[in-house]
C-alpha positions in Angstrom: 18.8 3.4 -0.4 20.2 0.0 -1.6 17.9 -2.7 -0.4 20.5 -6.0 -1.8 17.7 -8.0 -0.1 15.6 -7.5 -3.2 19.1 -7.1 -6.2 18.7 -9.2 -8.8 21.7 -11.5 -9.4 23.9 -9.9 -11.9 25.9 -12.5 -14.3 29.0 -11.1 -17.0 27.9 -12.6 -21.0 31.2 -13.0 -22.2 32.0 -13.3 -26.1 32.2 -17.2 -26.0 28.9 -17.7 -24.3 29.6 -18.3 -20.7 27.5 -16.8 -17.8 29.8 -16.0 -15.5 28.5 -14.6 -12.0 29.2 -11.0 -10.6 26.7 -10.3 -7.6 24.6 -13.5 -6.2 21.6 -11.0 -5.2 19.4 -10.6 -2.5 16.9 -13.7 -0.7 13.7 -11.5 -2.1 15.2 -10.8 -5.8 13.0 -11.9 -9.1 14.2 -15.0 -10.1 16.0 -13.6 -13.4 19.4 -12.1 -13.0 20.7 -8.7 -14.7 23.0 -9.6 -17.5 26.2 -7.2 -18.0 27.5 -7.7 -21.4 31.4 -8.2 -22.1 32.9 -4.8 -23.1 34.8 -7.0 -26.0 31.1 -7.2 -27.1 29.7 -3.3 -26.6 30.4 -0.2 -29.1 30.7 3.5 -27.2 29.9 6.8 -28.8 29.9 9.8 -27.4 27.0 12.2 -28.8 27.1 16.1 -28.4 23.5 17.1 -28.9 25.1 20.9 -29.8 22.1 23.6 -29.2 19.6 21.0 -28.1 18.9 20.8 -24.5 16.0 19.1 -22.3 13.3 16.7 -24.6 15.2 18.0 -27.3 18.5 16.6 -26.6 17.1 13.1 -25.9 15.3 13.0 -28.9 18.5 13.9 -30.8 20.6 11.1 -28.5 18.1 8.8 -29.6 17.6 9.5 -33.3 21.3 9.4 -33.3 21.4 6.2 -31.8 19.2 4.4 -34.3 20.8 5.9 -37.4 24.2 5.1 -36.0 24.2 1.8 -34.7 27.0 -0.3 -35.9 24.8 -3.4 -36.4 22.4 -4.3 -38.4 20.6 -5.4 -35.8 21.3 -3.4 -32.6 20.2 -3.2 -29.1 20.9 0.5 -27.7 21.9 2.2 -24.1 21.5 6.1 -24.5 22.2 7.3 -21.0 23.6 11.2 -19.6 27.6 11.4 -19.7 28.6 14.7 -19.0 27.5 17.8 -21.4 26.3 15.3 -23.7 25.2 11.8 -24.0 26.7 8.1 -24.3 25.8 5.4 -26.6 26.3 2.0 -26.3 25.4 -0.6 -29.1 25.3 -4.3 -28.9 24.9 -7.0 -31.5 21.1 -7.9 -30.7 21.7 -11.3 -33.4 24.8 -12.0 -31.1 23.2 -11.5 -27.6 19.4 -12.8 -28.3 19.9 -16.4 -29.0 22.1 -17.2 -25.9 19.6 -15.6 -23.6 17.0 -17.2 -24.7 18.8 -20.5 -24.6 19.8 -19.8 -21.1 17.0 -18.2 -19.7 14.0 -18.5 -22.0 11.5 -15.9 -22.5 11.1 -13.2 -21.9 14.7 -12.6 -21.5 16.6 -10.6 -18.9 17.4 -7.5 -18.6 20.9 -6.6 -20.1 23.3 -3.5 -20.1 26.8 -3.2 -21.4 29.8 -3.6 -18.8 30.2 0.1 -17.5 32.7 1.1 -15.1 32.2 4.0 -12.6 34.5 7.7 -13.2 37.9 8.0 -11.9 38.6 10.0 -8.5 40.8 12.1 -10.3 42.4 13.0 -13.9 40.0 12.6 -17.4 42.5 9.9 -19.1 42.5 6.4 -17.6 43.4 2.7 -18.5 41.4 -0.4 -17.5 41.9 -3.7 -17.3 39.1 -6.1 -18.1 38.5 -9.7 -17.6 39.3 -9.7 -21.6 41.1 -7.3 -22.5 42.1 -3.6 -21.7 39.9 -0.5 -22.2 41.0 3.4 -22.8 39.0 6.0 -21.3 38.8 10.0 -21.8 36.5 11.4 -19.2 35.2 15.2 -18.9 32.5 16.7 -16.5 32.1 13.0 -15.1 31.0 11.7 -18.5 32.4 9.0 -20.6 33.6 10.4 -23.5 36.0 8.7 -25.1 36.4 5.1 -25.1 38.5 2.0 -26.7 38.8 -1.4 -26.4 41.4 -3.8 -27.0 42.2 -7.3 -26.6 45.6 -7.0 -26.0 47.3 -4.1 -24.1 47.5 -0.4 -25.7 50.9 0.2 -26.8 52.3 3.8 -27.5 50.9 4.7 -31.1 47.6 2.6 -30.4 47.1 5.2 -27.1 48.4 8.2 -29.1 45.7 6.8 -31.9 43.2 6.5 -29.4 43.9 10.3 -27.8 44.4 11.8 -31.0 40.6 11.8 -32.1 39.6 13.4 -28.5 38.6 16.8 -27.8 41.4 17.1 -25.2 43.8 15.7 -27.1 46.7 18.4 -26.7 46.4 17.4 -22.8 46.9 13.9 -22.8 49.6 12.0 -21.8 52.1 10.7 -24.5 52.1 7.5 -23.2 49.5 5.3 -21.7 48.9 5.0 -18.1 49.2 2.1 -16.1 46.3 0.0 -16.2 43.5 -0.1 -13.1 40.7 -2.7 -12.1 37.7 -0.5 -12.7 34.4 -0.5 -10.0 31.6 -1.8 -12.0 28.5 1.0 -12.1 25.4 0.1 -11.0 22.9 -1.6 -13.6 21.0 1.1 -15.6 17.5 1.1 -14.7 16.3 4.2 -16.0 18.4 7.5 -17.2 16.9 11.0 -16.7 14.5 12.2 -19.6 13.5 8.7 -20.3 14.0 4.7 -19.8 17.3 3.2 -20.1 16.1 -0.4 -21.2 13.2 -1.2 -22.7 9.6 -1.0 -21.1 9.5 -4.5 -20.8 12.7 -4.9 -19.1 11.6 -1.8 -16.7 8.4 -4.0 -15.9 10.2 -6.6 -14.6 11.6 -4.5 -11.5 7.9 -4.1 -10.7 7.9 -7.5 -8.5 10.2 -6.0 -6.1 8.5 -3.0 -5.1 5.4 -4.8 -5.1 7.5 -7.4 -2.1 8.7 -3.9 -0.8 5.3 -2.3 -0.3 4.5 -6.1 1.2 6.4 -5.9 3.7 6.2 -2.5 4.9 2.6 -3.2 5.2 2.7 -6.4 7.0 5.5 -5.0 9.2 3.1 -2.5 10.1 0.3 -4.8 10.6 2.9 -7.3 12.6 3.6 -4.0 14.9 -0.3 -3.8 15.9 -0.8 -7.5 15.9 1.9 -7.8 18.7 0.4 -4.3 20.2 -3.1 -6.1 20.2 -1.8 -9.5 21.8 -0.7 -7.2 25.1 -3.6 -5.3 25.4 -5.8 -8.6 25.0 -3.8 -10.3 27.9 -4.6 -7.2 30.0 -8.1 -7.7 29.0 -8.4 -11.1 30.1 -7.4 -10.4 33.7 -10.1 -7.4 33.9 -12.5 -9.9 32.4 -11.3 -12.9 34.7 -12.0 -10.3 37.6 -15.6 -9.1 37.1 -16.6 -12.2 36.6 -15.7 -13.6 40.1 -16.6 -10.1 41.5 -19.4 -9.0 39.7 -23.4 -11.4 39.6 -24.0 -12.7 37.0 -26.5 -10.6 35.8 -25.0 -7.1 36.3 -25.5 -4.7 33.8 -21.9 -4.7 31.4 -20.4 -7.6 32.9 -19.2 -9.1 29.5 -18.1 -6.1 28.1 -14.4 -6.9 28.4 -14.8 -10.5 27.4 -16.3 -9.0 24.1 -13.4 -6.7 23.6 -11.3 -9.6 24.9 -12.8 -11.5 21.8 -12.2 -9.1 19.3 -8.6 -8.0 20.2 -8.1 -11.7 20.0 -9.4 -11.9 16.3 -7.0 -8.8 15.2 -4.4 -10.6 16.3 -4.5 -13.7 15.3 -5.0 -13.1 11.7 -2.8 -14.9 9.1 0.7 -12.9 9.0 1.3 -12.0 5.6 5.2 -11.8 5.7 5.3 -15.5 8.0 4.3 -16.7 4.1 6.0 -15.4 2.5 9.1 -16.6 3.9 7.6 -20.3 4.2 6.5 -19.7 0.4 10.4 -18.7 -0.5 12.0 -21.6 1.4 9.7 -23.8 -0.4 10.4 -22.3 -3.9 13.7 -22.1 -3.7 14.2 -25.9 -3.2 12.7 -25.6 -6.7 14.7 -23.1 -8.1 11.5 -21.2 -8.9 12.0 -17.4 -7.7 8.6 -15.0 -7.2 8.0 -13.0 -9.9 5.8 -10.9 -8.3 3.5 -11.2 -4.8 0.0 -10.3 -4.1 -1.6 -10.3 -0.7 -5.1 -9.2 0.7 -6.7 -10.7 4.0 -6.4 -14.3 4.3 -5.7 -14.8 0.5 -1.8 -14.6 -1.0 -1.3 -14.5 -4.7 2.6 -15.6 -6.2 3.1 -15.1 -9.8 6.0 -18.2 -11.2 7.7 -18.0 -14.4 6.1 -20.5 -16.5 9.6 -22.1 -16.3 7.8 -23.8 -13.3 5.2 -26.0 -15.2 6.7 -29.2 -14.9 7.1 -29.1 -11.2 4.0 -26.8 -10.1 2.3 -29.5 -9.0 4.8 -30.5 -6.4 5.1 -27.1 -5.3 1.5 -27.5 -4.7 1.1 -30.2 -2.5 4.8 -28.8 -0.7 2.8 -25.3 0.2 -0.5 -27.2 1.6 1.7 -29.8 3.7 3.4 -26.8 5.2 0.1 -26.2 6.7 0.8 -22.6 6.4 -1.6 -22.6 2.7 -4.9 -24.1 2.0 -6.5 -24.3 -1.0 -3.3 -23.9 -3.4 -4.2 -23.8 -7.0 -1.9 -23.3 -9.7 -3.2 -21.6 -12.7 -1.3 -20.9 -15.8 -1.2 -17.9 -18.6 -0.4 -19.2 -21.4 -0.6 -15.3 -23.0 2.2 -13.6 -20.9 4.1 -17.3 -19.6 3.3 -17.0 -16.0 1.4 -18.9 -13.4 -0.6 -17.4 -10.7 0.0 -19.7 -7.3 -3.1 -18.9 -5.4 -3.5 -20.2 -2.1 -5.3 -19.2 1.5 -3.4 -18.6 5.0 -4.7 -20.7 7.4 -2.7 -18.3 10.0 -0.6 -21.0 11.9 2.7 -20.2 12.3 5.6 -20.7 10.4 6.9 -24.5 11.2 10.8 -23.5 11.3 9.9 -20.9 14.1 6.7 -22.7 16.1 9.3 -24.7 18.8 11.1 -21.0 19.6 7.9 -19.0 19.4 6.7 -19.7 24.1 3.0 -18.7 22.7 2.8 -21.2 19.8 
């Protein structure tokens, strides 16, 4: 199930540097987007492991992919394409440095520009942002693949076709060219990861915020649950006291249980924070790496992009009077900062004038 609340943004690297944007992402996303790489700046390979299958064949894929790679430097995507496996290569030397100038450390995740299989036929043209790419597909796998700045003509397709394994079945000429659906970004491949484990880590925040909020939906269910059944409570209570003496025998019973339904369900809502928390954040540009939350306590993790103006943030959470206690402290050792900050359990202020129980 797609939960776009929680996609990243995903931004296009083109060759001459520029970020352009392909999906804005979800309201809950990590703050760092998913960078697609120009195809102008990707090499393909298709790998036929032969004999090998299972462990085997990755290992192969892999080896292959190292001892390949058309860069000196080279970053790698081995992934499943059919009967065998694809490999794309990127200039790491190329890629690296405008990252890390836009984005800092550590950088984003990145993948080549990958389009999804055709609905029907193996041979197909594309055409890219810059430039136009040939395909051969078989088995729903990339196999074949070519890029070009400018369009294919007739011996550049028949070049291109000539070195496939279908090659007696494709067309003589090439076809007409198609706007491709982007494939979703690579997170992991069967048989192993599909980035590397530090780029894997980094999708960690949102199924921490996804196991968040399932929890304190649940615990929002049996707060509203408990609010009922401590109204109902309050009217048995009201009653025995007017009809009962005071000294009979059980009398406060139900304004004890009154009392503690009414402790259940007032305590601080988790997921009311969090949204305060985002609102405030985002008028910072700082997006939550990743949340913790137990009782009346709420941890945020920042990227330590966010030094300059954590103190702001700071005084912004507290004033919300939705935090107490906020302190910021940094790790200098993996470039975070923890946000750490008590619920004082009053509601959120957007909502308090809609919500007829304050």
């Amino acid at each position: 199930m797609r939960l776009s609340f929680l996609t990243p943004r995903q931004v296009l690297l083109t060759p001459d540097g520029r970020f352009e944007t392909v999906e804005a992402g979800g309201a809950l996303a990590p703050g760092r987007p998913d960078v697609w790489l120009a195809r102008a700046m990707c090499a393909h390979q298709f790998f036929d492991p032969g004999a090998a299958r299972g462990a085997a064949g990755w290992a192969a894929a892999r080896l292959y992919a190292r001892s390949a790679a058309p860069f000196v430097s080279a970053g790698a995507l081995v992934e499943r394409s059919g009967g065998g496996f694809s490999i794309w290569w990127w200039d790491r030397d190329q890629v690296e440095p405008v990252l890390a100038e836009q984005f800092g450390q550590p950088s984003p995740a990145v993948a080549p520009e990958r389009f999804q299989p055709p609905g029907n036929g193996a041979w197909r043209m594309l055409r890219l942002d810059d430039g136009f790419e040939a395909q051969f597909w078989r088995d729903g796998g990339l196999v074949g693949s070519s890029w070009r700045r400018t369009p294919f003509a007739r011996a550049d397709w028949q070049a291109f076709t000539r070195v496939q394994p279908a090659a007696a079945d494709a067309p003589a000429d090439p076809p007409a060219a198609v706007v491709g659906v982007r494939a979703p970004f690579p997170r992991r491949s069967a048989g192993g990861p599909a980035l590397s484990p530090d780029q894997l880590l980094r999708a960690a925040p949102a199924a921490a915020a996804l196991l968040l909020l399932t929890a304190a939906a649940f615990w929002l269910g049996q707060g509203l649950k408990l609010r009922l059944e401590a109204r109902d409570l309050a009217r048995v209570a009201a009653a025995e006291r007017l009809s009962a003496p005071p000294a009979a025998a059980g009398a406060d019973i139900a304004a004890r249980r009154l009392a503690a339904f009414s402790a259940l369900s007032n305590r601080p809502n988790p997921v009311t924070a969090l949204n305060v928390a985002t609102r405030i954040l985002r008028l910072y540009g700082v997006g939550i790496e990743a949340v913790d939350a137990q009782d009346d306590r709420m941890d945020l993790t920042l990227p330590y992009s966010a030094l300059n103006g954590v103190d702001r943030i700071a005084r912004d959470m507290e004033a919300s009077g939705v935090f107490t206690d906020v302190r910021p402290l940094t790790n200098a050792a993996d470039r975070t900062i923890r946000l750490r900050m008590r619920l004082t359990g009053r509601p959120d202020p957007a909502q308090a004038s809609l919500n007829p129980d304050g």
